[in-house]
C-alpha positions as CSV (number, residue, x, y, z in Angstrom):
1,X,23.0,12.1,-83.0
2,X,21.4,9.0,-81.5
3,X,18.7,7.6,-84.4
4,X,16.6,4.5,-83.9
5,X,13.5,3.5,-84.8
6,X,12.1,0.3,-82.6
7,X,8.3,0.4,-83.7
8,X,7.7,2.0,-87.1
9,X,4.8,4.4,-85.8
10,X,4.9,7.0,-88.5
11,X,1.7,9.0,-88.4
12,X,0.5,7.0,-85.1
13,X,-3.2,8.2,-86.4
14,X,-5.8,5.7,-84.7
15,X,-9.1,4.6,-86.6
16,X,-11.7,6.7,-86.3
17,X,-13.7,4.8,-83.9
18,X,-11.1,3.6,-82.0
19,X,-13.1,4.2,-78.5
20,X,-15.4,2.0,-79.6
21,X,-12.8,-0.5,-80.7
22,X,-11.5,-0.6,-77.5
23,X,-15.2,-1.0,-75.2
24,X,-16.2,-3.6,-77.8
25,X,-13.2,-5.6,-78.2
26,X,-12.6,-5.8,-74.5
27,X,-8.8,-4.5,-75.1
28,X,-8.4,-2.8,-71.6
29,X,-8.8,-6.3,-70.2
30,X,-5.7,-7.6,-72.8
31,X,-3.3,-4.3,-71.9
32,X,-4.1,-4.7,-68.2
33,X,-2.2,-8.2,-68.6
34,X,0.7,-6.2,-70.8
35,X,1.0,-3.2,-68.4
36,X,0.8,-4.8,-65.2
37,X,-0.3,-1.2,-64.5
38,X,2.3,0.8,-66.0
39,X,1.0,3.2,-67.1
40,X,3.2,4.3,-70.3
41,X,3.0,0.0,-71.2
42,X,-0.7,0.7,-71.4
43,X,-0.7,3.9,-73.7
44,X,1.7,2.8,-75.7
45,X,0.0,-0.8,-76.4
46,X,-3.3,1.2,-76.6
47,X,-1.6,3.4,-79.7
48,X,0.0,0.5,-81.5
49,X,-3.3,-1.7,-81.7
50,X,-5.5,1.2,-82.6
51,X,-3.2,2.6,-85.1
52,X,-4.9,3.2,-88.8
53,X,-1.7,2.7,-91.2
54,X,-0.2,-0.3,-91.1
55,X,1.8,-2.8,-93.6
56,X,3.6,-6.6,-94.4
57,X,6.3,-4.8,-93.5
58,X,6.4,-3.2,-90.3
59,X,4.9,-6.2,-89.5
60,X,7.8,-8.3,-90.2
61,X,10.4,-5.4,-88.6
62,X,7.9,-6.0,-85.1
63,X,7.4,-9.9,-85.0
64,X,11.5,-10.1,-85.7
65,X,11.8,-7.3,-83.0
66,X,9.3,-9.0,-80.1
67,X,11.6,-12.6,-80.8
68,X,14.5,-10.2,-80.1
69,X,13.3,-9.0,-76.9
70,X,11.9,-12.5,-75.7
71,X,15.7,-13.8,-76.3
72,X,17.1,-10.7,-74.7
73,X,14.4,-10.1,-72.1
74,X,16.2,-8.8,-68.5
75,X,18.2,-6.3,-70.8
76,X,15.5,-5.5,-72.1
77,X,13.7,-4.5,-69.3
78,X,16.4,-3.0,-67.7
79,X,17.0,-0.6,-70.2
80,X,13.6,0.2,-70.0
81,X,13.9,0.9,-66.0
82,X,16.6,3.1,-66.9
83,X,15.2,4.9,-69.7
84,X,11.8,5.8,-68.0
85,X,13.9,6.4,-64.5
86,X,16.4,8.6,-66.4
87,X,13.5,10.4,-67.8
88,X,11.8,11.1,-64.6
89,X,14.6,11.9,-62.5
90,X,15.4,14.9,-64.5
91,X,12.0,15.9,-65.2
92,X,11.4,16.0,-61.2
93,X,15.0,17.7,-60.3
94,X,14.9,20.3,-63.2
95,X,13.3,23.4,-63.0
96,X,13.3,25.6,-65.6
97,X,10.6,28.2,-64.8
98,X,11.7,30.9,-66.6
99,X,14.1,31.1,-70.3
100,X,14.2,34.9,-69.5
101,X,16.8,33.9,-66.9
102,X,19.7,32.6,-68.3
103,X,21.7,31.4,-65.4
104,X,19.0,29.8,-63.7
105,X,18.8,28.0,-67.7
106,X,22.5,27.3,-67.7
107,X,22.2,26.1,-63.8
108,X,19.5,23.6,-64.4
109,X,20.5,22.9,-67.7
110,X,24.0,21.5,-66.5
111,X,22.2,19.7,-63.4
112,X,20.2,17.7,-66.0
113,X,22.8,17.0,-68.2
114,X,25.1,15.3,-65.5
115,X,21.4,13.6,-64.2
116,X,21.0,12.1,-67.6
117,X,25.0,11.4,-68.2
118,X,25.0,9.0,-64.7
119,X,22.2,7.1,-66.9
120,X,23.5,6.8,-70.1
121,X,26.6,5.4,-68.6
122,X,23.9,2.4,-67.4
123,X,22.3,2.4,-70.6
124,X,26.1,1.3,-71.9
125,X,26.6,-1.0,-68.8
126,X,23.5,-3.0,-69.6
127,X,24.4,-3.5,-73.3
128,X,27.4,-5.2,-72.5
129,X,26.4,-8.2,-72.8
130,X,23.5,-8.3,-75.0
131,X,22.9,-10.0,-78.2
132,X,20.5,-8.4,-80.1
133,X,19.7,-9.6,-83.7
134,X,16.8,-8.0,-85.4
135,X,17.5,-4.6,-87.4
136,X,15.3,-2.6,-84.5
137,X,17.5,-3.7,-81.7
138,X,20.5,-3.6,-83.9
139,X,20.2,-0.2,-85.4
140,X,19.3,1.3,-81.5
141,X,22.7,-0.2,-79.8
142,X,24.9,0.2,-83.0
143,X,23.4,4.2,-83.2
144,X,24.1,4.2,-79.2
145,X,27.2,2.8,-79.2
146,X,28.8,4.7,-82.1
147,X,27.5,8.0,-80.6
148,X,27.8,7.5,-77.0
149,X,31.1,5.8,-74.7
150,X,32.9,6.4,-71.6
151,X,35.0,9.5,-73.3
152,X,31.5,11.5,-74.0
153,X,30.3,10.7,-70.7
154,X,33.0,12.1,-69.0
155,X,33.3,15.5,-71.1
156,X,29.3,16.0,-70.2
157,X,30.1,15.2,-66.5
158,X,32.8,17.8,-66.7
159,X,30.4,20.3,-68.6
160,X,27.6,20.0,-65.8
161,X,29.8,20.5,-63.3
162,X,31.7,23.1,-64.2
163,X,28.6,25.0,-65.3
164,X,27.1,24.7,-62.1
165,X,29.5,27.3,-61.2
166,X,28.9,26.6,-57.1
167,X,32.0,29.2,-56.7
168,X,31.1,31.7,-59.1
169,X,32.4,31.9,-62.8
170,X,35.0,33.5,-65.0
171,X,34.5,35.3,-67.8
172,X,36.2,37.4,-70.0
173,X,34.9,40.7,-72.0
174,X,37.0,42.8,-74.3
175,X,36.5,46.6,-75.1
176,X,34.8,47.7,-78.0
177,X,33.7,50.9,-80.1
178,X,32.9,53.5,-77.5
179,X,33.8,51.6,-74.6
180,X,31.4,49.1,-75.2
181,X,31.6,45.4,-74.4
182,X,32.2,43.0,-76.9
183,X,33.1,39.2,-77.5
184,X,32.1,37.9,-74.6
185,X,33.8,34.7,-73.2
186,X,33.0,31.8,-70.5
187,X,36.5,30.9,-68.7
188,X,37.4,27.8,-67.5
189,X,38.0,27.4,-64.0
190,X,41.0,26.9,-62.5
191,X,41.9,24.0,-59.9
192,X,43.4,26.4,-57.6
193,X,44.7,23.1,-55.4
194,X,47.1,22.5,-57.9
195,X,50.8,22.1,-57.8
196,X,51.4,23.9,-60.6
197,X,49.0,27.0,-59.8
198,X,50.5,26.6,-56.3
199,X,54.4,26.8,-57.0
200,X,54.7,28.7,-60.8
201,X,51.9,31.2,-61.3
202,X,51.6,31.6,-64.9
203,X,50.4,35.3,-65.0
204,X,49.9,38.0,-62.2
205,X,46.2,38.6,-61.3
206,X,44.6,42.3,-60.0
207,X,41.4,41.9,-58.1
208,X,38.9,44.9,-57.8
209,X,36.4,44.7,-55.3
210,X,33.3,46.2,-55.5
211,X,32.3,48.0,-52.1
212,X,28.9,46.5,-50.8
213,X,27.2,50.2,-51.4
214,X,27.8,50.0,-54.7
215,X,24.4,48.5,-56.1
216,X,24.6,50.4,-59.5
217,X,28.1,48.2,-60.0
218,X,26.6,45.2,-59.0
219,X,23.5,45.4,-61.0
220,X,26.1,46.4,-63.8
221,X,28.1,43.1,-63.5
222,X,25.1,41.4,-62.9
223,X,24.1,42.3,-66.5
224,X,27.6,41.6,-67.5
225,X,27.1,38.1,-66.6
226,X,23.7,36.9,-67.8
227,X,24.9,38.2,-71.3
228,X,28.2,36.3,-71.2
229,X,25.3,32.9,-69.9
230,X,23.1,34.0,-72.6
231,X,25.4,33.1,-75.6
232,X,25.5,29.2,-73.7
233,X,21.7,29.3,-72.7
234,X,20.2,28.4,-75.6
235,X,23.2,25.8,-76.8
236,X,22.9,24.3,-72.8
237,X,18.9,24.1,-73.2
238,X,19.2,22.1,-76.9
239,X,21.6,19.6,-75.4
240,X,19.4,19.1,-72.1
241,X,16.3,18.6,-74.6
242,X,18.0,16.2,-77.1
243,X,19.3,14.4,-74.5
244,X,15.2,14.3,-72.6
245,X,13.4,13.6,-75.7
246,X,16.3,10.4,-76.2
247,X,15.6,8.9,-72.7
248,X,11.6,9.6,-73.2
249,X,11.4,8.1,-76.7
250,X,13.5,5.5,-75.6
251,X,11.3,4.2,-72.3
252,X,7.7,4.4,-74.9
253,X,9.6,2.8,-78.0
254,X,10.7,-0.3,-75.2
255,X,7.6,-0.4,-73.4
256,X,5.8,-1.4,-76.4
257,X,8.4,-4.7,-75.6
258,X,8.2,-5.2,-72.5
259,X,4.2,-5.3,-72.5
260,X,5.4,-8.0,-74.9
261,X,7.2,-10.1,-72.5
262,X,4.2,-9.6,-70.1
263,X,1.6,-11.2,-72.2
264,X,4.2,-13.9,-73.0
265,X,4.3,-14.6,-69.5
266,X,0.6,-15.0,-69.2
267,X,0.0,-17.3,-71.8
268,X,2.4,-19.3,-71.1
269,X,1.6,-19.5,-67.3
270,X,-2.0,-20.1,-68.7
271,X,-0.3,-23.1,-71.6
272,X,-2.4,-21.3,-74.6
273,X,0.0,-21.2,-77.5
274,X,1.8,-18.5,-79.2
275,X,2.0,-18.1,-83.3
276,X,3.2,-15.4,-85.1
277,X,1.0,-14.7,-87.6
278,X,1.3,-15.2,-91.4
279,X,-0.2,-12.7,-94.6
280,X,-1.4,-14.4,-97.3
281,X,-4.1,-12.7,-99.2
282,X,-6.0,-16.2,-100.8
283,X,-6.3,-17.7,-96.7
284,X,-7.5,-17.0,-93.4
285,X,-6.5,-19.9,-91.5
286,X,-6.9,-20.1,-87.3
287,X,-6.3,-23.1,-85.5
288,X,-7.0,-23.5,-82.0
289,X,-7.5,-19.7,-81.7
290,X,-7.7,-18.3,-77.8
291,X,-10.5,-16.2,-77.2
292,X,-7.7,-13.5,-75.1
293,X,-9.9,-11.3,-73.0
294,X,-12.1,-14.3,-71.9
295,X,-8.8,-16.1,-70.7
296,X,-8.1,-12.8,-69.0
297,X,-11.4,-12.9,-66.7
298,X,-11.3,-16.4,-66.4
299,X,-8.0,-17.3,-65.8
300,X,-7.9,-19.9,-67.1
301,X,-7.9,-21.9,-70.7
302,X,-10.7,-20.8,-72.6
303,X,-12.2,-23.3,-75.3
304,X,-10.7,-22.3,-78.7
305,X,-12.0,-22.0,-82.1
306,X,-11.1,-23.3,-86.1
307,X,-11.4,-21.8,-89.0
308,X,-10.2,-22.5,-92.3
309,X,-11.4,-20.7,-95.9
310,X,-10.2,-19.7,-99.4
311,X,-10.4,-15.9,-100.0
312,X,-11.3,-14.2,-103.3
313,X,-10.7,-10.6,-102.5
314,X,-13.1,-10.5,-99.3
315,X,-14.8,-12.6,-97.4
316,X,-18.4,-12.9,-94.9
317,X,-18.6,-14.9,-91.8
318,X,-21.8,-15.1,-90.8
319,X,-22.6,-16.7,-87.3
320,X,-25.8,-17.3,-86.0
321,X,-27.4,-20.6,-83.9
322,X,-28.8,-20.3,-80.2
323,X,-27.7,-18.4,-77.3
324,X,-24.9,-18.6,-75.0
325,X,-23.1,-20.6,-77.9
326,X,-20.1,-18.4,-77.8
327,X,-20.8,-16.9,-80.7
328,X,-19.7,-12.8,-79.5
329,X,-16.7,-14.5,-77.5
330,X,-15.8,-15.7,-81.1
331,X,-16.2,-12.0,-82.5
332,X,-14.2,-10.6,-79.9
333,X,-11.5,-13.4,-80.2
334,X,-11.1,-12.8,-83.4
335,X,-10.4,-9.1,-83.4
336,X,-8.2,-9.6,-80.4
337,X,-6.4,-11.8,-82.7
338,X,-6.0,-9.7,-85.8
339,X,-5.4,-6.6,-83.9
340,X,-2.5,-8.3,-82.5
341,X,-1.6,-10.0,-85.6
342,X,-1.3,-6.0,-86.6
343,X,0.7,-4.9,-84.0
344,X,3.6,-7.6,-84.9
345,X,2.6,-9.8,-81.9
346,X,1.9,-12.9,-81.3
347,X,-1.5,-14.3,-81.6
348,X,-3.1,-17.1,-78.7
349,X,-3.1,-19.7,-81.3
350,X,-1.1,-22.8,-83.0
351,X,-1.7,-21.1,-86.4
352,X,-2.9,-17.8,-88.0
353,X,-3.2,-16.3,-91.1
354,X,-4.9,-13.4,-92.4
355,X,-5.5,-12.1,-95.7
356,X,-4.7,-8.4,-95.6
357,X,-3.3,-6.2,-92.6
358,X,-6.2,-3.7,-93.0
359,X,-7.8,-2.0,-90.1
360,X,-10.2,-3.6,-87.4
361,X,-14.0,-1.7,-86.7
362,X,-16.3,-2.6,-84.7
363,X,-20.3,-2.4,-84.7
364,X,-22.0,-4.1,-82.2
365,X,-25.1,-3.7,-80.5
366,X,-25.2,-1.4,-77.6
367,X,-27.6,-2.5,-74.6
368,X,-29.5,0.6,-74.7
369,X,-30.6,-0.4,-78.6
370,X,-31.8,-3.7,-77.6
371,X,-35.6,-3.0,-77.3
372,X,-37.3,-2.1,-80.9
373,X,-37.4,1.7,-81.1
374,X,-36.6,3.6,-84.7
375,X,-34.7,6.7,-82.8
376,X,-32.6,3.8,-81.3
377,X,-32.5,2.1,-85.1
378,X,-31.5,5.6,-86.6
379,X,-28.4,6.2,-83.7
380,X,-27.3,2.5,-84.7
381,X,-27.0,3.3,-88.6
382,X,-25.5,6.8,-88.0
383,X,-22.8,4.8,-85.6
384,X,-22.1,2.6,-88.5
385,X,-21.8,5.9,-91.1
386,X,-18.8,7.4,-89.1
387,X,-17.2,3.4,-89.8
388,X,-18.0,3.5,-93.4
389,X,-16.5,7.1,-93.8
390,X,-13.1,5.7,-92.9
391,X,-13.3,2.2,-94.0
392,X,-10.4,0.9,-97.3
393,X,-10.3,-2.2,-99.1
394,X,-9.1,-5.0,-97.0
395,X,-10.7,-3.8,-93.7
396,X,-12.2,-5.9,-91.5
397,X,-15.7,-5.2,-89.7
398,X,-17.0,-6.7,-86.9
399,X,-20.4,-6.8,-86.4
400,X,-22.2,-8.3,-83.7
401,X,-26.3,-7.7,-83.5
402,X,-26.6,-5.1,-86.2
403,X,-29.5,-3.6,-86.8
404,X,-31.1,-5.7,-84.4
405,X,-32.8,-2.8,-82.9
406,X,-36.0,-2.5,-85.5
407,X,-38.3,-4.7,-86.7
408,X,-36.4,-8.6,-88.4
409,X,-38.5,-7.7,-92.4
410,X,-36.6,-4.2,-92.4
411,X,-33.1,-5.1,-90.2
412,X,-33.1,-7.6,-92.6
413,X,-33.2,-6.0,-96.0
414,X,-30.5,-3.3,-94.1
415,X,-28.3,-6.0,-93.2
416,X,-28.4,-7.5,-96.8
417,X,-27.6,-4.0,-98.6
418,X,-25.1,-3.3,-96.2
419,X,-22.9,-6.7,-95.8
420,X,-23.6,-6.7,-99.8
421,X,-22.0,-3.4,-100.5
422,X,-19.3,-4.1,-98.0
423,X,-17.9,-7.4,-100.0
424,X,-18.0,-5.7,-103.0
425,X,-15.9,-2.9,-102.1
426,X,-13.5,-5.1,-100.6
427,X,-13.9,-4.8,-97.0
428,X,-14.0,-8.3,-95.1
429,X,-17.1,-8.3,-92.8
430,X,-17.5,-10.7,-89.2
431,X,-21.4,-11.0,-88.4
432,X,-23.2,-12.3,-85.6
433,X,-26.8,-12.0,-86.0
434,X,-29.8,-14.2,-85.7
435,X,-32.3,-12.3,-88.6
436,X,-33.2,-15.5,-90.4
437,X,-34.7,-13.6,-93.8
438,X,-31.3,-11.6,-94.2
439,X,-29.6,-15.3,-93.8
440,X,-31.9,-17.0,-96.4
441,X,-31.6,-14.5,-98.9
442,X,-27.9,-13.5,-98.7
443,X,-26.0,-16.8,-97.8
444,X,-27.3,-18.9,-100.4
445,X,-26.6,-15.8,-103.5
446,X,-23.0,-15.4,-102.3
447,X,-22.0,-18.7,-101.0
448,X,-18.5,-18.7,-102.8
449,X,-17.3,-15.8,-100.7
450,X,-19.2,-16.6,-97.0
451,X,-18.9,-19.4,-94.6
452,X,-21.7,-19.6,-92.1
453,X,-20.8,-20.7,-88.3
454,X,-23.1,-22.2,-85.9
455,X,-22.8,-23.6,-82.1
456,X,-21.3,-27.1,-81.9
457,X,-24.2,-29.6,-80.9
458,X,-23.0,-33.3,-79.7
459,X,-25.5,-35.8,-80.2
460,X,-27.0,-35.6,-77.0
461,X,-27.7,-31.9,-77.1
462,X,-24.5,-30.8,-75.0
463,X,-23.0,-27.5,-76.4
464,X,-18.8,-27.0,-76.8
465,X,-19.1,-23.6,-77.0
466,X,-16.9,-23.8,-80.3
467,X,-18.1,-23.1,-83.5
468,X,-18.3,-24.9,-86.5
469,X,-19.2,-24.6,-90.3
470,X,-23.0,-25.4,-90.7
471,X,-26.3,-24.5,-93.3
472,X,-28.9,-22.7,-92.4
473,X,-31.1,-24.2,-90.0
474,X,-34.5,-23.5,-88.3
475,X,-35.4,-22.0,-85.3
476,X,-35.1,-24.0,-81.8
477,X,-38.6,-23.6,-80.8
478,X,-39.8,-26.8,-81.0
479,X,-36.6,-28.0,-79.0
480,X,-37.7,-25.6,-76.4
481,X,-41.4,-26.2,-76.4
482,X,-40.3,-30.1,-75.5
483,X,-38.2,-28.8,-72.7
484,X,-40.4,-26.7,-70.8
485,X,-43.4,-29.8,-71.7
486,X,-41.2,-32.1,-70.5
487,X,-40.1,-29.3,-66.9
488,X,-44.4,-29.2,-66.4
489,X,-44.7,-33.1,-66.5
């Protein structure tokens, strides 16, 4: 029995919200890169980053896994062309319409299994030479290798065809109580070219034929025959399954890889770096961290962002300052990062580290909640309910706008309760938002566990586009009123 475990899925349960997740995040964007429109890359990639459970050490097992397959990348996606090929080659030249049948079962059956033989014969080929040294890649050609070789292929070749009975088969029947049938008995064919069945028959045959009339017999031997296939249906239909569900686990459990070596490619064509990220739960550290799905649009370097704070059980980030400052490029650069960081992939930056591997939710503002309206307010907080139902300690939430969609006195007072009662049950919170009451009052009372991030202003006005840690600082109207003074004079 062929074992392996390449990814560490267990449960594969996403989040909750995970549609949301996706839209917000801008993660179609990132798998589009991984895919290169494969189809199985993307719902595999869209499964792993989405997934709810998650720990330090399936983390490890994947990062050691992806630096595997980057060493080892053409076998790696060649046995991923032969795994999803194998796959789909039998699926589209077996038909298996009907288990009532069984020598249409025992037919197909044996087709497949000589289909599926041919391929695990290049499975073998293309591990040859391959030097695999993490315990995922390890465990999948030392489980392979042990079960599989050149002698199994053969007997399974032999199998199909001689099931495949194109000349009919032999089978034997004995006589039971009453003259009934019993112990029923598939025969092996004889090569009738051969010398010795040629030159020193072994036993004397008798051959009855039935006269073509005779539609009763051959309904009888008809019978005769199905129950002889029947006793090797069900074994024939096992093996031709195990041997399916091998090849299709194999092509999703690799394309999880090979999206991997996709993305690598991009960055690097790109020059952003690649770090694999560290857990450390007193840190979250990021330097020089890509902002992916912007660098995905663009195509080209994006400007990157800094970040460096101590961590007593959570955290806030609270980022506010002008528009068009980069501040929801930020948000979304971040989650990028950490949902990656989750995965066991690298991250677009020199360095990252991140407290706890806890699950990513989103909450930001939609466009239709823009304009001040308490029906639109109410949809907003019950949006943010279904993330509080399935949020655990060491979460992150990313929230971008929130609450923005009443009046600033009572989005404020919201916004305080709710990033308030979020720290304190240890769930790490992301914020964009520009209501200056909730900043006065909550920044200042919980300063040792929030850093506030504004737009980076040189001296003569121009904006980076990164962001950097500031205080809380008034409104740009006057800046504004000069402008448009200065436009009118």
């Amino acid at each position: 029995m062929i074992e392996f475990d390449l990814l560490k899925l267990g449960s594969g349960q996403r989040i909750g919200v995970a549609e949301d997740v996706r839209s917000d995040l801008e993660l179609d964007k990132i798998v589009s890169v991984a895919s290169g429109g494969d189809k199985l890359v993307a719902e595999t990639w869209l499964e792993v980053l989405l997934a709810r459970e998650c720990s330090e050490e399936v983390i490890r097992y994947r990062q050691e896994a992806v630096r595997d397959a980057l060493e080892n990348r053409n076998t790696v996606l060649r046995m991923y062309q032969i795994a999803k090929e194998g796959y789909e080659t039998a699926q589209r030249e077996v038909f298996i319409f009907r288990l009532d049948d069984p020598s249409l079962v025992v037919y197909e059956t044996s087709k497949g299994i000589g289909i599926l033989a041919d391929y695990l014969e290049k499975l073998l080929d293309a591990l040859s030479n391959a030097r695999f040294s993490s315990r995922a890649f390890r465990g999948l050609v030392d489980s392979l290798t042990s079960n599989i070789d050149k002698a199994f292929i053969a007997r399974a070749r032999e199998i199909s065809e001689i099931l495949r009975f194109g000349s009919g088969i032999d089978f034997a029947v004995e006589i039971g109580f009453l003259n009934s049938l019993a112990n029923p008995v598939l025969l092996l064919p004889k090569e009738e070219s051969s010398i010795i069945s040629r030159f020193l028959p072994l036993e004397r045959r008798y051959t009855y034929r039935l006269d073509p009339r005779d539609e009763a017999g051959a309904r009888i031997l008809e019978d005769i025959r199905n129950w002889v296939l029947s006793k090797i249906a069900t074994t024939m239909l096992n093996a031709f399954d195990k041997l399916m569900n091998f090849f299709k686990d194999l092509a999703k459990q690799l394309s999880f890889y090979v999206g991997a070596i996709n993305l690598s490619d991009f960055l690097d064509k790109l020059g952003i770096p690649k770090t694999y990220p560290d857990i450390d739960s007193r840190k979250l550290v990021f330097e020089n961290l890509y902002p992916l799905s912007l660098a995905v649009s663009s195509m080209k370097k994006p400007v990157p962002n800094n970040l460096d704070m101590d961590v007593e059980s959570s955290f806030a980030v609270i980022v506010t300052g002008v528009n068009k400052g980069g501040k929801t490029t930020f948000l979304k650069g971040v989650g990028q990062a950490l949902l990656l960081a989750r995965a066991g992939l690298f991250v677009p930056a020199e360095r990252f580290v991140m407290p706890s591997t806890g699950a990513v939710f989103t909450h930001f503002l939609r466009e239709e909640e823009r304009t001040f309206s308490y029906g639109k307010f109410e949809e907003e907080v019950k949006r943010f309910k279904a993330i509080v139902d399935d949020l655990r300690r060491g979460d992150y939430v990313l929230m971008d706008e929130s609450f923005a969609s009443t009046n600033h006195v009572e989005a404020s007072v919201v916004a305080e309760n709710v990033v308030s009662a979020l720290l304190d049950s240890g769930v790490n919170v992301f914020y964009v938002t520009f209501l200056q009451d909730f900043l006065y009052k909550f920044v200042p009372k919980n300063s040792k566990r929030v850093v506030l991030l504004v737009p980076e202003r040189l001296s003569d006005g121009t904006r980076t586009y990164r962001l950097v840690k500031g205080s809380i600082q008034p409104g740009y109207a006057l800046e504004l009123w000069r402008k448009i003074a200065e436009a009118h004079s």
